[in-house]
C-alpha positions in Angstrom: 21.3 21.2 27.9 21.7 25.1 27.2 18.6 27.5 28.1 18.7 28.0 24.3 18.6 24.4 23.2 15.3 24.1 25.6 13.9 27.5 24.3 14.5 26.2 20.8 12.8 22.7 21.5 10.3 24.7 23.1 9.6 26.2 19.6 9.7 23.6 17.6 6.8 21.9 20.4 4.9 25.0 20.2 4.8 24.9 16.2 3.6 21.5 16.0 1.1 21.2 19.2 -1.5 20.4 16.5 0.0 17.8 14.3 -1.3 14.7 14.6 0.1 11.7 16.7 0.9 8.3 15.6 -1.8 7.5 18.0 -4.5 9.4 16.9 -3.9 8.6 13.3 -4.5 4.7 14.1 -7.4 5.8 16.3 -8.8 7.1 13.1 -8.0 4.6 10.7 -8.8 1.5 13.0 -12.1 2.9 13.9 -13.0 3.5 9.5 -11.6 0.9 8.9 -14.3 -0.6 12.1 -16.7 1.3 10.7 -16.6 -0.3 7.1 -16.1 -3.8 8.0 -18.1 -4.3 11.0 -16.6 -7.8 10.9 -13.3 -6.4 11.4 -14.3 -4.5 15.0 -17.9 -5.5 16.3 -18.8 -2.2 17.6 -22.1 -1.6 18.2 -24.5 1.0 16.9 -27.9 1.3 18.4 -29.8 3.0 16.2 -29.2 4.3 13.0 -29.1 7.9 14.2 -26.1 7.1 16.9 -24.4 5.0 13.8 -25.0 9.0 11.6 -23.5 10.3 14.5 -20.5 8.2 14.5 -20.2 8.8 11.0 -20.3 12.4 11.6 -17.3 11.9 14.3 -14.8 10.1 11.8 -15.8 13.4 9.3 -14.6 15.6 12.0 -11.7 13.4 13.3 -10.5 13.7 9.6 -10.9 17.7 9.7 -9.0 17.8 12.8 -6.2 15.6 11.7 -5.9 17.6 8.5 -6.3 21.2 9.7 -3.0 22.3 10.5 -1.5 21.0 7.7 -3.9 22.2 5.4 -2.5 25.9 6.4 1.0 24.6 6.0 0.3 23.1 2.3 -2.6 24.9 1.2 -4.9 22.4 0.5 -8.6 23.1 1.6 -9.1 20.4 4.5 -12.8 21.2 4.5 -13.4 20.1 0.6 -10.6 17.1 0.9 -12.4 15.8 3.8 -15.5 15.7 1.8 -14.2 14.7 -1.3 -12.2 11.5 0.8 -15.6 10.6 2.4 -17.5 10.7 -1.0 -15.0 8.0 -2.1 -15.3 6.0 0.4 -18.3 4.2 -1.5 -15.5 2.9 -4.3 -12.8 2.6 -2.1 -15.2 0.1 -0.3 -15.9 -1.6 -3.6 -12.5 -1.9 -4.0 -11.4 -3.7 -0.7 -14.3 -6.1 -1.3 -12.6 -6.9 -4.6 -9.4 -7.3 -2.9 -10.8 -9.6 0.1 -12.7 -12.3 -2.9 -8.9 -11.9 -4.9 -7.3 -13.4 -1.3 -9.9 -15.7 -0.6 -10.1 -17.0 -3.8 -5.9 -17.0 -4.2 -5.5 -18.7 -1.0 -6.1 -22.5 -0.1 -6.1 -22.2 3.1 -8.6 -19.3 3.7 -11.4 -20.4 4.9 -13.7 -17.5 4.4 -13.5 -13.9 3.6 -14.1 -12.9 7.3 -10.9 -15.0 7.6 -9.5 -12.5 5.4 -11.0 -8.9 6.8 -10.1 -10.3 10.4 -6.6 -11.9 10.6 -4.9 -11.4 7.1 -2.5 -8.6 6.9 -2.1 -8.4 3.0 -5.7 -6.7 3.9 -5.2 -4.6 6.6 -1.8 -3.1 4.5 -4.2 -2.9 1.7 -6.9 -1.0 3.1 -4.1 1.3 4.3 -2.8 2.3 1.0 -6.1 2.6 -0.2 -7.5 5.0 2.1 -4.3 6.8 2.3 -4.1 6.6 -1.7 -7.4 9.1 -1.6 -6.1 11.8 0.5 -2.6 11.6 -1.3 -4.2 12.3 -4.6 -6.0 15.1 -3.1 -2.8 16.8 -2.0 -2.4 15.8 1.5 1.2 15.4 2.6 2.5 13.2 5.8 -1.1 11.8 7.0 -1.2 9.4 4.0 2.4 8.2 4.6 1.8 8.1 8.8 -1.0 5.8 7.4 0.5 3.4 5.6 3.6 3.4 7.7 1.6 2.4 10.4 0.6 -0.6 8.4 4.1 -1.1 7.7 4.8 -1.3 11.0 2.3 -4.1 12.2 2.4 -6.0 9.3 6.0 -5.5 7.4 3.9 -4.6 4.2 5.6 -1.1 3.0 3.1 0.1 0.6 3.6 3.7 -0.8 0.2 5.6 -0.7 1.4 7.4 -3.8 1.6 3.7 -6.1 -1.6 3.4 -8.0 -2.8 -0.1 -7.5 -5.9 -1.5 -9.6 -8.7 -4.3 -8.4 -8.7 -7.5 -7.0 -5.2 -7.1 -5.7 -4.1 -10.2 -3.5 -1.2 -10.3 -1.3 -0.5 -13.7 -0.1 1.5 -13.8 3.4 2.7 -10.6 2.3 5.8 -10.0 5.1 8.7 -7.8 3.7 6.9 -6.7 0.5 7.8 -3.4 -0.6 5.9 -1.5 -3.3 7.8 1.8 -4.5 6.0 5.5 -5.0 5.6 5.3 -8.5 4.8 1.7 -9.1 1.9 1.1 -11.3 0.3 -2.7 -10.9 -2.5 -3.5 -13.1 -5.5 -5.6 -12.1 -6.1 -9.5 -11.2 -1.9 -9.0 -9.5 -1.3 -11.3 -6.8 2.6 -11.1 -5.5 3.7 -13.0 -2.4 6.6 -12.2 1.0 9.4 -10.4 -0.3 8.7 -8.9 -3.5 10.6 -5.6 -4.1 9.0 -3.5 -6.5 11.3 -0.7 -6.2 14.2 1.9 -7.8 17.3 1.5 -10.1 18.2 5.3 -8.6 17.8 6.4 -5.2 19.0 9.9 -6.2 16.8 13.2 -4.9 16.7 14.6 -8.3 15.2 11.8 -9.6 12.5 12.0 -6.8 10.0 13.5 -9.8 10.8 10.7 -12.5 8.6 7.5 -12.4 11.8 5.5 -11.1 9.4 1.9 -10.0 7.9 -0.8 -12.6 4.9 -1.4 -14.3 3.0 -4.7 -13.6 0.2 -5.6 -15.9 -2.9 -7.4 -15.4 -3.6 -11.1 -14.3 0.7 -11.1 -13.4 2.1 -13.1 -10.1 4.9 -12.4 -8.8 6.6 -15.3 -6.4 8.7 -14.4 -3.0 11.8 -12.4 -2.9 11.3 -11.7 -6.8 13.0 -7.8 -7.2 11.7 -5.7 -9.9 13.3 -2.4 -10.4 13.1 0.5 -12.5 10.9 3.2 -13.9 11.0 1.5 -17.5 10.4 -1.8 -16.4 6.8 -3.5 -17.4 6.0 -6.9 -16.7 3.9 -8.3 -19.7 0.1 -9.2 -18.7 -1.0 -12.9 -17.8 3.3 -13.4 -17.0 4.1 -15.3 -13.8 7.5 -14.1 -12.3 9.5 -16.9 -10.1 10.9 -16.5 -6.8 14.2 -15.2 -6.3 14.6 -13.2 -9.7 16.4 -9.9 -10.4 14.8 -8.3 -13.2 15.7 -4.8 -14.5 14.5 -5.3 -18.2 10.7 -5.5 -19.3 9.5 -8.6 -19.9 7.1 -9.7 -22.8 3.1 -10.4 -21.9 2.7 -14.1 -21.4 6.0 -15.0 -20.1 7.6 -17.2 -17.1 10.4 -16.1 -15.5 12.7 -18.4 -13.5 15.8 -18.6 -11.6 18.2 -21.5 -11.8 21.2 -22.6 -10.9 23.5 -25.2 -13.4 27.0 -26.7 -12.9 29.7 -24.8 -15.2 32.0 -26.9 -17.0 34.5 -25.7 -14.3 32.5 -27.4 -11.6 31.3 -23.9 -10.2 27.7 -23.2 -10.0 26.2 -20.4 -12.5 23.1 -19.1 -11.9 21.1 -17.8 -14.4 17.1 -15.8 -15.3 15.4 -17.7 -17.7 12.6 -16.4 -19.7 10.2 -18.7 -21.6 7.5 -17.0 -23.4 4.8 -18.5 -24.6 1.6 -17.0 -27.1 -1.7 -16.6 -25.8 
């Protein structure tokens, strides 16, 4: 290497000294997510003041994590780090909601510490959900490091960008991917291999809602792929495993892929879609 190549690497280390590591953004989230499900990490606090002062710790760990980029994006990291810890009462509602949707969607659950403790539909899930807040307060990178972490230990790529309503359930959950502007209703349970995902991959698209829109009380069986921005799947429908779909499909509908013998003797395989009234 040149003395300019080092003196340019130099720089570039210089100009991001502050910017948060991979490490210390799990630090962070593993020790909330600790701190909200004490069933999850049995740390403990002796006295409620040393458990006000942890609290206080995470509110600064936040701060710190955001500061720098906060000057780079303009966002105020002071009034985003209160406004994410203000939520964290709803967001906690809402994780409950999703650990009863798992235990209640999965036989072989045995309780909902099961769930908090060794499932990793819920660790992805409390991911996106914490990263969701800051993402919607303006905060680039940190929400994506976030999920991408849980991406990384659990092969659930969630988007912290999707909006994603209650009692969400992700059964086994490996290889699930869940596109930046994919809307999912409540009551949605989807199992491994699900793509909810794009019909374009092209950068001037990046502002269009290019993922589907799944409706209330819908599952969604593995390797199903749903794509496209106009693409809604109907409320109370149940989509089989192994479907391509790229066309909306109607509210109380099953969808299935088969496979029939032509009158050639070659397999054809075929979507079916049965709808049925409510």
């Amino acid at each position: 290497m040149n003395d300019q190549f080092i003196n340019q690497l130099y720089a570039s280390h210089k100009e991001c000294v502050h910017c948060p590591s991979r490490e210390e953004v799990r630090s962070f989230f593993e020790n909330l997510l600790g701190t909200l499900f004490p069933n999850y990490s049995k740390v403990d606090h002796e006295s409620p003041a040393k458990f006000n002062l942890h609290i206080l710790n995470l509110r600064e760990e936040l701060y710190e994590l955001l500061y720098t980029q906060s000057k780079a994006t303009g966002f105020d990291a002071g009034e985003v780090t209160k406004a994410f810890f203000d939520a964290l009462p709803e967001i906690y509602n809402q994780l409950h909601q999703d650990v009863t949707a798992m235990f209640k969607g999965d036989p072989a659950a045995v309780s909902e510490d099961e769930v908090i403790r060794s499932y990793p539909g819920f660790y992805a899930i409390a991911a996106y959900r914490l990263a969701h807040q800051l993402a919607i307060s303006g905060v680039q990178i940190l929400p994506r490091m976030i999920t991408e972490l849980a991406h990384s230990l659990t092969g659930i790529d969630i988007h912290p960008n999707a909006t994603i309503g209650s009692h969400f359930c992700i059964d086994h959950g490996t290889g699930i991917v869940i596109g930046e502007t994919t809307t999912i209703g409540n009551h949605v349970k989807i199992y491994q291999g699900v793509t909810l995902g794009a019909l374009s991959v092209k950068k001037e698209d990046a502002k269009t809602k290019r993922h589907p829109t799944i409706e209330d009380h819908v599952v969604i069986y593995s390797n199903a792929t749903i794509l496209g921005g106009d693409t809604v799947i109907g409320k109370n429908s149940t989509i089989g495993g192994n479907v391509w779909i790229t066309k909306s499909i109607p509210p109380n509908s099953t969808v299935h892929y088969s496979t029939r013998v032509s009158a050639e003797g070659e397999n054809a395989y075929e979507t079916n879609i049965i709808k049925t009234e409510s």
